[in-house]
N, C-alpha and C positions, 0 to 999 in steps of 0.2 A: 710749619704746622702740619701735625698729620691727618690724613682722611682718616675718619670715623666711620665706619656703618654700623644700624644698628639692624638688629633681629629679634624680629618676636616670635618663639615656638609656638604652635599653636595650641590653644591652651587648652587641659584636659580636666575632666571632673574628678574634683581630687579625692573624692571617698564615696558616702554612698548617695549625694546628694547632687539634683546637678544643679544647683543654685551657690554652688561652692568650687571653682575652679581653682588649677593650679599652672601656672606660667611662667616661661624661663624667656629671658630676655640679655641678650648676647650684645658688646660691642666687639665691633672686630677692626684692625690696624691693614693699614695698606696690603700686608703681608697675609689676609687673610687668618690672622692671627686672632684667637678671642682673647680679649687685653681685658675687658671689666664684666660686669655679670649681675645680674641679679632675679631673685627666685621673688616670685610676689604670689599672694591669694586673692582671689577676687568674691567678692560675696553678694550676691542681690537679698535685701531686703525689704520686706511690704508691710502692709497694715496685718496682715491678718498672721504672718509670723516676721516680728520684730527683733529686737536683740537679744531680748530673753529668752524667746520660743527659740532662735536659733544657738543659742549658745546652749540652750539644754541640748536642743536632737546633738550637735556636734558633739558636747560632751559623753554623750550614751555611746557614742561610737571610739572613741579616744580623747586624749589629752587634747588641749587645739593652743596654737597662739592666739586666737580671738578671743581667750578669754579672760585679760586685760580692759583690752577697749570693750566690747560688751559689756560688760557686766559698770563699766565707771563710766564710760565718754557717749555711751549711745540713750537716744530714748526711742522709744519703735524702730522707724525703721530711718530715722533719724540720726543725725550726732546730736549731741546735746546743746542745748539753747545758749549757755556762754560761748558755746566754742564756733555757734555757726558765726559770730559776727569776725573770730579771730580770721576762720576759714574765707571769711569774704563768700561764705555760700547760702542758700536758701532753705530754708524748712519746706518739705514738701508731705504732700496727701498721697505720691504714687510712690512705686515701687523706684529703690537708692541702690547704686552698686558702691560698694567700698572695695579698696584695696590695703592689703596688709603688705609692706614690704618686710617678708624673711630673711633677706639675705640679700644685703649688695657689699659687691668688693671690686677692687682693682689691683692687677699687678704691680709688685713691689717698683719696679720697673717704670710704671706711666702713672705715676701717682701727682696730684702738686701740677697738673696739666690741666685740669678742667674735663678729665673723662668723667669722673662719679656726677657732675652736675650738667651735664652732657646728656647723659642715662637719664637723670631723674628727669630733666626736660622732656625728653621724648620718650617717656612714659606719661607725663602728665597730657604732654600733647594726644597722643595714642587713645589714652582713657578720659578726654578732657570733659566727659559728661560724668563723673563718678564725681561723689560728694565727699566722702575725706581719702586720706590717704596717708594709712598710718604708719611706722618702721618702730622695729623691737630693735634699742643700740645696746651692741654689746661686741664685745673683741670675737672674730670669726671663731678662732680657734677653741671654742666652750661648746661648738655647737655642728660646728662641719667637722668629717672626719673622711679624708679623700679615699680612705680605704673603704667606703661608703656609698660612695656615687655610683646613678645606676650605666653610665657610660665613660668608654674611654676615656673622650675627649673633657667631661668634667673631672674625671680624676686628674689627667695631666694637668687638668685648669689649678686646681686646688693644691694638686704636691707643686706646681711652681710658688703657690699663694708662698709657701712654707710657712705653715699657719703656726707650728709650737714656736718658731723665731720672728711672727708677728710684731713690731713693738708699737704698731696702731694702740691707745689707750681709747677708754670708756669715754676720757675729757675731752679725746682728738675725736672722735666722732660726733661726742655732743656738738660742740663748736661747730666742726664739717652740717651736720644737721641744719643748725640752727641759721646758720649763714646760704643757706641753700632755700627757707622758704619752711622750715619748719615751726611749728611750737612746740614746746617742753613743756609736759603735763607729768606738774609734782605729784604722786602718790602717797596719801598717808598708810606708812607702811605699817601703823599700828592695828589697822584694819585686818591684815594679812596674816596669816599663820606664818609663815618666814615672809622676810624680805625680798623682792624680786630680784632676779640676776641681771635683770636689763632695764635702761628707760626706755619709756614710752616717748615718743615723738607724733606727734600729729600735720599735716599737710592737705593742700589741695590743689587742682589742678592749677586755681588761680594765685595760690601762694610760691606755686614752685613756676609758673613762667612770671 
């Protein structure tokens, strides 16, 4: 069995708000090697700006991933009342941090090991007072592009991914999801001006340990 460590960069305010973090979070192999990886958002929400009031400021500013789960899964500063009972969490009057997972992966290499659910454990652990904990599924290579990163060491990370000869699918991640502590939350996509590129999965700290 191999030693895992993990690391969490410390996390920075990802745009103009600082109620909106952005954090990378590293496993690394005996060899000081970063083997798995993932990119998440963190977002505090309160009474007085809930998912709507944030999902507009974000969108004033650009495009955002939260605006899925905002605008269908949240109510204030809340997730939504079906879902707090799937989450095993509580409806509250203060302020909620959520987390959005962007991006996780693992080298082709240490796959089928138990590293991605290794990660997601000690993240829930880490953030174990946050109320959901959501992931956008979708095959890496639609969305990273290693000629992209703003450092070395994740460019090397991602041209090893060799993300165009990926053959991870949409169904292998649901499943990987779903088996890890997740829910899958159907979208009527009739609602949508196109259909999404990715599902929604939903999580909590108490779902994922």
């Amino acid at each position: 069995m191999m030693n895992l460590t993990i690391e969490f960069n410390k996390p920075e305010i990802k745009s103009a708000f600082d109620w909106q973090l952005a954090q990378e979070i590293n496993v690394r192999n005996d060899e000081n090697q970063v083997i798995a990886k993932a990119e998440i958002e963190i977002i505090t929400l309160n009474k007085h700006r809930g998912a709507d009031e944030s999902y507009e400021l974000l969108s004033q500013h650009d495009a955002t991933d939260w605006e899925v789960p905002l605008n269908l899964f949240f109510k204030k500063q809340n997730v939504a009342a079906d879902l707090v009972e799937k989450l095993q969490a509580k409806i509250d009057t203060k302020a909620k941090d959520h987390i959005l997972i962007e991006a996780i992966s693992v080298l082709p290499a240490y796959r089928q090991q138990g590293v991605a659910k290794f990660l997601l454990k000690e993240i829930a652990q880490h953030y174990s007072k946050v109320q959901s904990i959501s992931a956008l599924c979708m095959p890496m290579s639609l969305f990273v592009d290693a000629q992209d990163c703003e450092t070395p060491e994740n460019t090397a990370y991602y041209q090893a991914m060799n993300l165009t000869a990926d053959e991870l699918s949409t169904e292998a991640l649901s499943a990987f999801f779903q088996q890890s502590g997740f829910s899958y939350l159907a979208i009527d996509d009739s609602a949508l001006e196109a259909p999404l590129p990715f599902k929604v999965f939903i999580a909590s700290p108490q779902t994922l340990l």
